[in-house]
C-alpha positions in Angstrom: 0.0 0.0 0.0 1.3 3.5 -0.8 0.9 6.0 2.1 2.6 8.8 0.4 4.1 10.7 2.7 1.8 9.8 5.5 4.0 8.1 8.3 2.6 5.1 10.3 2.3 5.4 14.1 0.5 2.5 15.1 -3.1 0.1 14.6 -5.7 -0.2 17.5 -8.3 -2.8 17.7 -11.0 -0.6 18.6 -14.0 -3.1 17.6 -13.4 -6.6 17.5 -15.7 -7.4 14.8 -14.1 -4.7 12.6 -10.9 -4.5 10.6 -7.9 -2.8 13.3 -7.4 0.9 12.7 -4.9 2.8 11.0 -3.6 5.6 12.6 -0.8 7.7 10.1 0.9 11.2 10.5 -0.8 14.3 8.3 1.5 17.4 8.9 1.7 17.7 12.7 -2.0 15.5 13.6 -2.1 12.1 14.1 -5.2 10.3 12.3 -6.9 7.2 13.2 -9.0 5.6 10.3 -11.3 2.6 10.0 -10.5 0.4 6.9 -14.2 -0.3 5.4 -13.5 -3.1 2.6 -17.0 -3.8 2.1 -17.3 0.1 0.5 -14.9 0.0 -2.1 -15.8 3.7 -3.1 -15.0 4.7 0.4 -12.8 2.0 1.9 -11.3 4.5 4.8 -13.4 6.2 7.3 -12.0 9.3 9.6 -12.8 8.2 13.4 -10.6 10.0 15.2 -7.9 12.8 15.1 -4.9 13.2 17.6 -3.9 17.3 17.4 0.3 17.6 17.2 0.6 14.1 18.3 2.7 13.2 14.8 4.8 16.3 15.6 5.8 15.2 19.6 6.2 11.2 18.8 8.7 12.5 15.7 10.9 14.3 19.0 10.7 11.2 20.8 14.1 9.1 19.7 14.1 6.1 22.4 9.7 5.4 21.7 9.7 2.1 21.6 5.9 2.1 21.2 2.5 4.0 20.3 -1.3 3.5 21.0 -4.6 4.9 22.0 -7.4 4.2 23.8 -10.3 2.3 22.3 -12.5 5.2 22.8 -10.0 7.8 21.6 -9.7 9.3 24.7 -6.3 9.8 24.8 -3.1 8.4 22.6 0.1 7.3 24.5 3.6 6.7 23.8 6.6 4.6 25.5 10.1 4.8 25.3 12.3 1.1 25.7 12.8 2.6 29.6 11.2 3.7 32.1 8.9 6.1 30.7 5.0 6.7 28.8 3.9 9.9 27.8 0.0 10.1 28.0 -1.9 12.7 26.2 -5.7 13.8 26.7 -8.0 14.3 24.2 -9.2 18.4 25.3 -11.9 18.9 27.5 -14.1 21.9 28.5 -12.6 23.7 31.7 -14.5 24.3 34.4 -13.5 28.1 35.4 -13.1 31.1 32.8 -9.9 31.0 31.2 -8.1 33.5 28.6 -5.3 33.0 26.4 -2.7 36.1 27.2 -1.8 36.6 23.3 -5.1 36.1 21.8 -7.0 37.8 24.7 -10.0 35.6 23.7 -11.7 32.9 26.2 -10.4 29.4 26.0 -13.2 26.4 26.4 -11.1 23.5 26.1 -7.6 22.5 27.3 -5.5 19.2 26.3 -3.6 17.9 29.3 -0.5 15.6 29.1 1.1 13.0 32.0 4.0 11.2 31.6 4.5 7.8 33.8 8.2 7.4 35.1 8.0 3.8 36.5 10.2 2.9 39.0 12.0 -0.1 37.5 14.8 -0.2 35.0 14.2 -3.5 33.0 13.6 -2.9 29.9 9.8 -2.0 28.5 8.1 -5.9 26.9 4.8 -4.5 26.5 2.8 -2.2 26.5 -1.7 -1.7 25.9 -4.0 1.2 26.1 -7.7 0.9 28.0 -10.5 3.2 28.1 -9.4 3.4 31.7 -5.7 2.3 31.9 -2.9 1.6 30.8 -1.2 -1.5 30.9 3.3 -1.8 30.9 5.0 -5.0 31.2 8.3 -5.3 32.1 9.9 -9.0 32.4 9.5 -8.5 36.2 6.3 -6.5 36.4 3.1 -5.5 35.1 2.7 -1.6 35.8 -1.4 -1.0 35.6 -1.2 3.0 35.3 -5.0 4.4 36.1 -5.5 7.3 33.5 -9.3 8.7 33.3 -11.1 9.2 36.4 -15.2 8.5 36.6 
């Protein structure tokens, strides 16, 4: 298959009964699509887009690997040690917030995490929830709690 210039980041089983998603670098997003073969006129389907996510896992030399959560929530990367890098889909704040340069109101912020796990064995594995998300070492499974209810 021919991607053009269109990177690959990673798949994601998002439905079982469905082909596994694509996800591929446009410019600086990151965007997940659903492979459709029983529409041949429009085999790929848009379900999801990642802002700047292609543009932050291209700084990232020791990533190791890339998912996302099934419900697009938030995408997530590891490096081979130590470390995952979690990034939320935005959100509407609660309080009234204003951008300095703009001056204009802001109704929805992006927030980022990143997991330093106490253990230096190298990263095995690694596998994105809705809820958590799942690092395996070859001593340990780290179970990392990202949304709250």
């Amino acid at each position: 298959v021919n991607l053009g210039s269109h990177q690959y980041l990673f798949t994601i089983d998002v439905d079982p009964s469905k082909m596994p998603c694509l996800c591929l670098r446009h410019d600086v997003d990151a965007l997940v699509w659903q492979p459709r073969p029983d529409r041949p006129g429009d085999m790929w389907e848009h379900i999801a887009t990642f802002n700047a996510l292609g543009y932050v896992q291209a700084s990232k030399r020791d990533k190791k690997f890339a998912t996302c959560a099934p419900d697009f929530a938030y995408a997530t990367l590891c490096e081979c040690l130590r470390r995952a890098f979690i990034y939320c889909q935005p959100s509407p704040v609660e309080t009234i917030l204003f951008n300095r340069k703009q001056g204009r109101q802001v109704g929805q912020v992006a927030k980022q995490q990143v997991a330093s796990l106490d253990c230096d064995k190298p990263i095995l594995g690694f596998r994105a929830s809705n809820e958590r998300l799942f690092i395996l070492t070859s001593s340990t499974l780290f179970v990392l709690k990202v949304k709250q209810n």
